[in-house]
DRENMI-452768 format. One record per residue (C-alpha): residue number from 0; residue in one letter; chain; x, y, z. Coordinates in nm, 4 decimals, padded with zeros to 6 digits. Each point is the difference from the previous one (the first is absolute). Layout:
# DRENMI-452768
<r nr="NUM" rest="a" kette="A" east="X" north="Y" up="Z"/>
...
This chain:
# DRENMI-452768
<r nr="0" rest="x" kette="A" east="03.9878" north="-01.5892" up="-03.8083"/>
<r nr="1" rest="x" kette="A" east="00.0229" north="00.3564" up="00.0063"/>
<r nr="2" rest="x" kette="A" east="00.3691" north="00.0338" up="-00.2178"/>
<r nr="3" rest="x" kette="A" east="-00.2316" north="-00.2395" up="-00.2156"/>
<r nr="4" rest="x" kette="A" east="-00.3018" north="00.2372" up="-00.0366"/>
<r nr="5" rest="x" kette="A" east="00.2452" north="00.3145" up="-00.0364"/>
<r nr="6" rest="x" kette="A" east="00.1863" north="-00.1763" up="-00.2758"/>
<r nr="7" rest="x" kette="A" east="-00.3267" north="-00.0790" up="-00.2173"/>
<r nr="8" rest="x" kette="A" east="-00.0797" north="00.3772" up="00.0435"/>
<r nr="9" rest="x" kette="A" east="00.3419" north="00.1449" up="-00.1398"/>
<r nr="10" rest="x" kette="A" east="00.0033" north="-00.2527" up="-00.2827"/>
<r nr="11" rest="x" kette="A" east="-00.3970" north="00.1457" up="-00.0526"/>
<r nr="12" rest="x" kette="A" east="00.1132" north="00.2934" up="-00.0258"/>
<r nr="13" rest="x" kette="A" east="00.3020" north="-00.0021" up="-00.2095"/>
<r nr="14" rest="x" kette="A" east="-00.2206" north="-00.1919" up="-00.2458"/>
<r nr="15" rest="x" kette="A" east="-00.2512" north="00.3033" up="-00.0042"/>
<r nr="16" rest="x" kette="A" east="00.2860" north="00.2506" up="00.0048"/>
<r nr="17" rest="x" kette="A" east="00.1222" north="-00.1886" up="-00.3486"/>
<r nr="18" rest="x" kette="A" east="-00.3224" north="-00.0196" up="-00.1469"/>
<r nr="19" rest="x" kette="A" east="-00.1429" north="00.3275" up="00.0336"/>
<r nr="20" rest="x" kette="A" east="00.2920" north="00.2740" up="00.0333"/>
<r nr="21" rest="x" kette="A" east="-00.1306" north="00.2341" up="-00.2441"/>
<r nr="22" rest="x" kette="A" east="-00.2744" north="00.1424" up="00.3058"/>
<r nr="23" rest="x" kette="A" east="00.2972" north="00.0280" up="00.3015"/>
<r nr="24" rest="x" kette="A" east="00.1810" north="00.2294" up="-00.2305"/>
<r nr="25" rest="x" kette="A" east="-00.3127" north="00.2044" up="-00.1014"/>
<r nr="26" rest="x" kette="A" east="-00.0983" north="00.0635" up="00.3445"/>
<r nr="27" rest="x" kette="A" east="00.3077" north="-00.0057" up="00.2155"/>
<r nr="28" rest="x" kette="A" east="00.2385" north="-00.2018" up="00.1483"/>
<r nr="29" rest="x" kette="A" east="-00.1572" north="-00.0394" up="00.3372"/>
<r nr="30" rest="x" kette="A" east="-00.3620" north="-00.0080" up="00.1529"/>
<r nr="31" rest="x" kette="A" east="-00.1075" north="00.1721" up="00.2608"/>
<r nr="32" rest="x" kette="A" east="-00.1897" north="-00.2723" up="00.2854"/>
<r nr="33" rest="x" kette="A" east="-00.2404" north="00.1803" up="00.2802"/>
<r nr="34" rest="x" kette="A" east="-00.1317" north="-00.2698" up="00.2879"/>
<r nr="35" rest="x" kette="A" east="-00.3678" north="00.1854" up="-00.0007"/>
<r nr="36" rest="x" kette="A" east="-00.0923" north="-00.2318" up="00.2697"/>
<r nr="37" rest="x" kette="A" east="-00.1914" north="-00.3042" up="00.0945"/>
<r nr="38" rest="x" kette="A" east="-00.3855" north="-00.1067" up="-00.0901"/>
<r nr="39" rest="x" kette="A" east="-00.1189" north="-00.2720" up="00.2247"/>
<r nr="40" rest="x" kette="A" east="00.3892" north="-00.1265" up="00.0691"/>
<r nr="41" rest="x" kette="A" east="00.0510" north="-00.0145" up="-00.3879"/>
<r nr="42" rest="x" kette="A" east="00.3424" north="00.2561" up="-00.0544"/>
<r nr="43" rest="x" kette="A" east="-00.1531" north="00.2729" up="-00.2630"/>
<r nr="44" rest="x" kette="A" east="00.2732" north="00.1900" up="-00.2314"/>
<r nr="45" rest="x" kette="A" east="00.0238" north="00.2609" up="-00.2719"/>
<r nr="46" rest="x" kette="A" east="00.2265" north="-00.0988" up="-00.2731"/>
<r nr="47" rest="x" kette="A" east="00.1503" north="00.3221" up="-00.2185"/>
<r nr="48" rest="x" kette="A" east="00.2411" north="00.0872" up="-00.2765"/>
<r nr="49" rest="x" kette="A" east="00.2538" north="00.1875" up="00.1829"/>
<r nr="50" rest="x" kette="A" east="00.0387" north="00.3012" up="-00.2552"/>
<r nr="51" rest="x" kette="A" east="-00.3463" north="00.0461" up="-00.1454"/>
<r nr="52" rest="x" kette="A" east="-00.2070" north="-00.1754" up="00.2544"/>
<r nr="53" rest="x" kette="A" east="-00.1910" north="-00.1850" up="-00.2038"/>
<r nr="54" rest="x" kette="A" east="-00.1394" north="-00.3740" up="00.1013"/>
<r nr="55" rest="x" kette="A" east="00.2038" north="-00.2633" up="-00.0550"/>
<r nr="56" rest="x" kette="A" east="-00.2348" north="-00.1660" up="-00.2902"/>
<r nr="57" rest="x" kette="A" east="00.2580" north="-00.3535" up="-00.0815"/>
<r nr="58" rest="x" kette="A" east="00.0080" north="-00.2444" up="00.2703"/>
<r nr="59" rest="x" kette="A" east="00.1672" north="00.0537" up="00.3043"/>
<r nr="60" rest="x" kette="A" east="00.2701" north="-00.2567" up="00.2102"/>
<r nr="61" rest="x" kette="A" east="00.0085" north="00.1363" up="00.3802"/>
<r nr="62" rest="x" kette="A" east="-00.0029" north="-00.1721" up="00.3550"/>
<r nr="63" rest="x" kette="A" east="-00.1328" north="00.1170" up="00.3011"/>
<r nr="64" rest="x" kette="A" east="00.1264" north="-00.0775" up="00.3338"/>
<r nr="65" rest="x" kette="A" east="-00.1171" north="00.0322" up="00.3718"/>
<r nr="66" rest="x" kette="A" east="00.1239" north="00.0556" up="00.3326"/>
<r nr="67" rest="x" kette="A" east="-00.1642" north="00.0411" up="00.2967"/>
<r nr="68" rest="x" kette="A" east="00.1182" north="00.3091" up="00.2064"/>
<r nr="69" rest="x" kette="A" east="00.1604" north="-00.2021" up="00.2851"/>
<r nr="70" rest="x" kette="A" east="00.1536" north="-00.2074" up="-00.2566"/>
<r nr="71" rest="x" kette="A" east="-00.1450" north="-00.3232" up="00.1048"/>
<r nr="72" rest="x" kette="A" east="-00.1661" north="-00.0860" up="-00.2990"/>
<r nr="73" rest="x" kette="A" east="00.0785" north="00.0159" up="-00.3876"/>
<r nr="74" rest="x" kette="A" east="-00.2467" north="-00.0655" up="-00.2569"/>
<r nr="75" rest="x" kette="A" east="00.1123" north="-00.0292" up="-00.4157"/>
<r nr="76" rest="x" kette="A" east="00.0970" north="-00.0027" up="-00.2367"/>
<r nr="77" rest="x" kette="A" east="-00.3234" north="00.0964" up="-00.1808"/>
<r nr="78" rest="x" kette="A" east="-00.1064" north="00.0513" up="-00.3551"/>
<r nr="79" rest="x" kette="A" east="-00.1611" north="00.3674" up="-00.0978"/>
<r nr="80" rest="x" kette="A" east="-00.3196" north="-00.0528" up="-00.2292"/>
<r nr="81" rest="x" kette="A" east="-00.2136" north="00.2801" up="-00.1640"/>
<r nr="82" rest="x" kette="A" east="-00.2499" north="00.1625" up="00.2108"/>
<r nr="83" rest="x" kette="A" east="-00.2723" north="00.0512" up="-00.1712"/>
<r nr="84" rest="x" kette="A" east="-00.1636" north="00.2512" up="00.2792"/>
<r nr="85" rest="x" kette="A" east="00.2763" north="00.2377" up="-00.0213"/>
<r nr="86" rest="x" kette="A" east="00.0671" north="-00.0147" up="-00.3959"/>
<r nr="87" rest="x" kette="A" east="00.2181" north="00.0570" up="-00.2360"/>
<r nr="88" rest="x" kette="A" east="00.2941" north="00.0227" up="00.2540"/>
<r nr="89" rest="x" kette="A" east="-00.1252" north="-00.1580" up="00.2934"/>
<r nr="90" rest="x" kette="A" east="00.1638" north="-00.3212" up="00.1205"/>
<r nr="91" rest="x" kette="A" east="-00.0674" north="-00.2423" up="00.3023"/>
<r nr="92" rest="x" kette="A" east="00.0732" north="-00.3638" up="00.1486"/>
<r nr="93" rest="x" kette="A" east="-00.2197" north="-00.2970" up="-00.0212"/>
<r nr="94" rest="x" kette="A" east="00.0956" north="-00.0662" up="00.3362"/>
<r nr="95" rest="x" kette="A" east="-00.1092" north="00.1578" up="00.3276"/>
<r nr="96" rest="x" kette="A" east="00.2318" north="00.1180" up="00.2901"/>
<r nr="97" rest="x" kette="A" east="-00.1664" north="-00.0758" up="00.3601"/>
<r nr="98" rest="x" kette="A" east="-00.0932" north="00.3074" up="00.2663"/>
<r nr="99" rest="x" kette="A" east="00.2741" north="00.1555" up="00.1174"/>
<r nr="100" rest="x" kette="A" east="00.2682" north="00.2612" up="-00.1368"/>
<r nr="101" rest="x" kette="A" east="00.2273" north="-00.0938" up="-00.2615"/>
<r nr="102" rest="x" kette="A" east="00.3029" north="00.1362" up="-00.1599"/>
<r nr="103" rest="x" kette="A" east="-00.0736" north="-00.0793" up="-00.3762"/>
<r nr="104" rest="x" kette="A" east="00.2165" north="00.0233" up="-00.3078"/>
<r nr="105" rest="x" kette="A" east="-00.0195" north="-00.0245" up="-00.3573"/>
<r nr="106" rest="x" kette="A" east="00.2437" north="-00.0677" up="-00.2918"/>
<r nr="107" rest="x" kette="A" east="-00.0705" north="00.0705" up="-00.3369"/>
<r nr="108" rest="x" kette="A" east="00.3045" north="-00.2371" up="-00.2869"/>
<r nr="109" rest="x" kette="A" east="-00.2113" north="00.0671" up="-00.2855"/>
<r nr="110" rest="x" kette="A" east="-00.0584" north="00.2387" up="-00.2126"/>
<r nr="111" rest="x" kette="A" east="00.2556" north="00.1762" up="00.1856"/>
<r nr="112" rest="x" kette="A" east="00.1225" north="-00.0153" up="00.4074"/>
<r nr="113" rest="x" kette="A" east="-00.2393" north="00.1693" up="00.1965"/>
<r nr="114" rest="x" kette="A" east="00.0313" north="-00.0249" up="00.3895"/>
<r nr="115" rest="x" kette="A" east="-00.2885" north="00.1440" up="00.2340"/>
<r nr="116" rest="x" kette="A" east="-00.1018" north="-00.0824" up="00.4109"/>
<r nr="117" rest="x" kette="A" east="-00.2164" north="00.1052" up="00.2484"/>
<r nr="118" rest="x" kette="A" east="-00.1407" north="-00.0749" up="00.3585"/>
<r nr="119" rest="x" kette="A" east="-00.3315" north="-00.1595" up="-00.0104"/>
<r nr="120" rest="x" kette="A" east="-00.2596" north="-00.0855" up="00.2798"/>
<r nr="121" rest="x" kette="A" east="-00.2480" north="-00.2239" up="-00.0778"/>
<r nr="122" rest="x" kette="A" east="-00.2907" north="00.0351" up="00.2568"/>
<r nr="123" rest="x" kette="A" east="-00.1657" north="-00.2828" up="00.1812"/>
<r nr="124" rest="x" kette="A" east="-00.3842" north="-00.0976" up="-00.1434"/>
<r nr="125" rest="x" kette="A" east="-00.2215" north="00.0015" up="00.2836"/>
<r nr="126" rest="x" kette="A" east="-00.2566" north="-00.2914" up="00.0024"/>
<r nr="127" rest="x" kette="A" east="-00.3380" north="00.0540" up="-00.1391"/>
<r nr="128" rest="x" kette="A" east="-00.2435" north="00.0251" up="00.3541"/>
<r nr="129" rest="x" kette="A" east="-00.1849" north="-00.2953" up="00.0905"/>
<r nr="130" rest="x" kette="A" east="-00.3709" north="00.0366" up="-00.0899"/>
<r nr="131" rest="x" kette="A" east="-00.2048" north="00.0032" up="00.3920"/>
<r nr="132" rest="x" kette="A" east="-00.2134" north="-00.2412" up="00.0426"/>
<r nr="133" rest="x" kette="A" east="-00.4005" north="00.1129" up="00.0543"/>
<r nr="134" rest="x" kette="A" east="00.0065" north="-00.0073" up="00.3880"/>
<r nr="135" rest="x" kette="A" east="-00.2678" north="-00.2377" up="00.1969"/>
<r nr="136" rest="x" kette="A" east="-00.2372" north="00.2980" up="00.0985"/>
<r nr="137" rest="x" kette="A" east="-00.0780" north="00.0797" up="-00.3183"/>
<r nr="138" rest="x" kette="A" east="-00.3730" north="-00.1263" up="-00.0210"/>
<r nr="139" rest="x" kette="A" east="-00.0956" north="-00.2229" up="-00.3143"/>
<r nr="140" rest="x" kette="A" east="-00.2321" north="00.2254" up="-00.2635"/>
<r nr="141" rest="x" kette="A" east="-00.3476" north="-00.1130" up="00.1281"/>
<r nr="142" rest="x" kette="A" east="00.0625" north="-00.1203" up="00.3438"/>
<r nr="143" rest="x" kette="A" east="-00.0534" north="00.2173" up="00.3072"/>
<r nr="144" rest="x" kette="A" east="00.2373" north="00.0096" up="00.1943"/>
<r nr="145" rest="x" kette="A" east="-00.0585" north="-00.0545" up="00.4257"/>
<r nr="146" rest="x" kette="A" east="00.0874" north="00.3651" up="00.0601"/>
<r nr="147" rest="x" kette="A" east="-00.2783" north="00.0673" up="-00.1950"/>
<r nr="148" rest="x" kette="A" east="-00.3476" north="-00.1059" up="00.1050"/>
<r nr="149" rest="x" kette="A" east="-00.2427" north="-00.1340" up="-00.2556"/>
<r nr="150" rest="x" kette="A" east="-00.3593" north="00.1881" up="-00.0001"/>
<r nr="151" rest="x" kette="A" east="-00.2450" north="-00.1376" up="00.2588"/>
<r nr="152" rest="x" kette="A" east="-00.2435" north="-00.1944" up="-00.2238"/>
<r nr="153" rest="x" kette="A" east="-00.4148" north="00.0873" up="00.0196"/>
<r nr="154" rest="x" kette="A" east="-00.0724" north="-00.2981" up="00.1690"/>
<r nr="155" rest="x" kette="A" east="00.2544" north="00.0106" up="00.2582"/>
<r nr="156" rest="x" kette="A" east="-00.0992" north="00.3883" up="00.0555"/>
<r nr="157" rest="x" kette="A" east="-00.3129" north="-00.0662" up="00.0645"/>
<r nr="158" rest="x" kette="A" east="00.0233" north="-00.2498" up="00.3510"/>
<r nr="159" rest="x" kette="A" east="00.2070" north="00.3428" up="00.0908"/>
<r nr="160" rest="x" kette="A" east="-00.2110" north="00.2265" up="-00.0564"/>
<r nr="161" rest="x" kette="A" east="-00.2833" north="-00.1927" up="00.2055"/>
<r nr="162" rest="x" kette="A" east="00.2106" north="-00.1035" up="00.2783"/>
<r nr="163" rest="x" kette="A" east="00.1294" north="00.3278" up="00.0530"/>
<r nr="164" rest="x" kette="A" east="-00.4463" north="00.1304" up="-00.0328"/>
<r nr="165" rest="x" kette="A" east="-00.0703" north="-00.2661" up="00.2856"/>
<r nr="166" rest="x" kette="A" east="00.1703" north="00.1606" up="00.2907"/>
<r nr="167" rest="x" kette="A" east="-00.1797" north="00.3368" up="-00.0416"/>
<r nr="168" rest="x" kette="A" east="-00.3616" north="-00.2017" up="-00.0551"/>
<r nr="169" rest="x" kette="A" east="00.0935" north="-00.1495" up="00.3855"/>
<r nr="170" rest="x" kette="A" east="00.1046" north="00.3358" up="00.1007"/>
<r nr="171" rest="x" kette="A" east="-00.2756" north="00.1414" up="-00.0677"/>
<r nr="172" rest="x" kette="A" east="-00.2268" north="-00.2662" up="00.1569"/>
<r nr="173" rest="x" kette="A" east="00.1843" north="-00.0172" up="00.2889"/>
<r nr="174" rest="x" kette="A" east="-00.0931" north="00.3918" up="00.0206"/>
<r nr="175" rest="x" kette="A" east="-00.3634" north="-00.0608" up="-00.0530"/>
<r nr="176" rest="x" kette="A" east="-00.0186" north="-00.2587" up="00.2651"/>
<r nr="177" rest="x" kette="A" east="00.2242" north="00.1772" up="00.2622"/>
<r nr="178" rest="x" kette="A" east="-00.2719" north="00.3405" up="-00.0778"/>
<r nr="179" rest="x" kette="A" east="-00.3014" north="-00.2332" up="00.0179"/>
<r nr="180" rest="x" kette="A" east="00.0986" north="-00.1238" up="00.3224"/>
<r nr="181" rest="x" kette="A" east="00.0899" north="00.3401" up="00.1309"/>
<r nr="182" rest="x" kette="A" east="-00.3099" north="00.1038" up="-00.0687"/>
<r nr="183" rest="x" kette="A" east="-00.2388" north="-00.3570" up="00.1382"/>
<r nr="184" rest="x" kette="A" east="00.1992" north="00.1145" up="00.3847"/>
<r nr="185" rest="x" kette="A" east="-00.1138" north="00.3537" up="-00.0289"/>
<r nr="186" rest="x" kette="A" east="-00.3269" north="-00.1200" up="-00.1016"/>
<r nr="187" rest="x" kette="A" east="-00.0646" north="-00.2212" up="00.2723"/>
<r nr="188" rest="x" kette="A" east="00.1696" north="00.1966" up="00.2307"/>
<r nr="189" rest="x" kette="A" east="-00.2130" north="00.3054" up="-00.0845"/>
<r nr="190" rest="x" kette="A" east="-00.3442" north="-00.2367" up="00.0176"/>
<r nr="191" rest="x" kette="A" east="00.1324" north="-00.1385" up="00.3359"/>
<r nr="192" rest="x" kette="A" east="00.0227" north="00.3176" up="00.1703"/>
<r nr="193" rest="x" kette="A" east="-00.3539" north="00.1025" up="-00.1398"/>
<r nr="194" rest="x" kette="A" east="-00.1627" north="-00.2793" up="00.1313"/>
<r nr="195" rest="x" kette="A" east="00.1461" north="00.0349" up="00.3317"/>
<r nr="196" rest="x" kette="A" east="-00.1122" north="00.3557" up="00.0266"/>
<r nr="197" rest="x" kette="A" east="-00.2996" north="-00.1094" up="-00.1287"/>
<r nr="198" rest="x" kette="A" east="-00.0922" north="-00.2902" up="00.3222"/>
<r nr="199" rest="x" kette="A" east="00.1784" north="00.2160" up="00.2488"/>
<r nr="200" rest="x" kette="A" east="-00.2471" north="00.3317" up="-00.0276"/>
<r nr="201" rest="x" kette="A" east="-00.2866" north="-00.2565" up="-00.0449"/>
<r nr="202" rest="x" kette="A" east="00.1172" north="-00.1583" up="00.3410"/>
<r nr="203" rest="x" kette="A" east="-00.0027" north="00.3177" up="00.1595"/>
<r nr="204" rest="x" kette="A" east="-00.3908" north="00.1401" up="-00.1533"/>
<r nr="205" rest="x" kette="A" east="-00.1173" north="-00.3910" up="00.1794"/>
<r nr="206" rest="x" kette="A" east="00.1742" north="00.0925" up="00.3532"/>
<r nr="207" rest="x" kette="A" east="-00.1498" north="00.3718" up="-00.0451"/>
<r nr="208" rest="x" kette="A" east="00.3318" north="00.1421" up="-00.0210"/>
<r nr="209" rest="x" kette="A" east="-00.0443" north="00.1292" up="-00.3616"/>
């Protein structure tokens, strides 16, 4: 498959070579191929006249092959196409390489041989982040949560407010009785002793004692 594919490309580009050799001869008999890189995997190349650096403006026949830097793994042949981020010489693959580092080479059979290679690493795309979830303590907009308390309503402020009044009403009565009491004992204490005095010297006046 691959004698196949290299065979198609040399007869491409000995049919170019006959059809346009006016433009080889103006420019050169070689181009010069620079390996610029790699833009998400896809090879990226600059394509140049060899004596007057100009862009290569016909079309261009050129492979690109890959191997990985342990050797374990070849990718191509490839096709160059235009790139039309990196005009008028910029060329790249339609293909991508996958992350890792790659020993990458390039050759040009029309307009002229060109030959070109570089070592490319092709990072690995992290993951977009997972969006978090809205965690279960968040409260719902409106609802109160429990770690908040609701405010007391009126009517449940007011049994409250007289339950805690009734203890100091009892207080106080219990002071007014205790003080009233106190002061019935004196009283009748006081009266008691009056009245005793009071038959005792009229006792003595009757036996003549007084």
């Amino acid at each position: 498959m691959r004698i196949r594919i290299a065979f198609s490309a040399v007869l491409t580009a000995l049919g170019l070579m006959l059809l346009t050799p006016v433009a080889a001869h103006a420019h050169g008999d070689t181009v010069k191929v620079v390996v610029t890189g790699q833009r998400a995997g896809h090879v990226t190349a600059d394509i140049t006249w060899e004596n007057d650096g100009d862009a290569v403006d016909e079309a261009v026949a050129a492979t690109v092959n890959a191997v990985s830097v342990d050797g374990a793994r070849t990718l191509g042949p490839w096709r160059l196409v235009r790139d039309p981020a990196a005009a008028p010489a910029g060329w790249t693959t339609a293909e991508a390489l996958p992350p890792g580092s790659w020993k990458v080479s390039v050759d040009v059979g029309f307009p002229s041989l060109g030959h070109g290679d570089l070592e490319v690493a092709v990072p690995v795309v992290d993951p977009a982040p997972a969006t978090g979830a809205p965690t279960a303590s968040a409260a719902a907009p409106g609802i109160p949560s429990a770690a908040q308390p609701s405010a007391a309503s009126p009517s449940a402020a007011a049994p409250a407010a007289s339950a805690a009044q009734v203890p100091a009403s009892d207080s106080d009565a219990e002071g007014d009785a205790v003080w009233w009491t106190t002061a019935g004992v004196a009283a009748t204490a006081l009266a008691g002793a009056a009245v005793g005095l009071f038959l005792r010297r009229r006792r003595r006046i009757r036996l003549g004692l007084g």
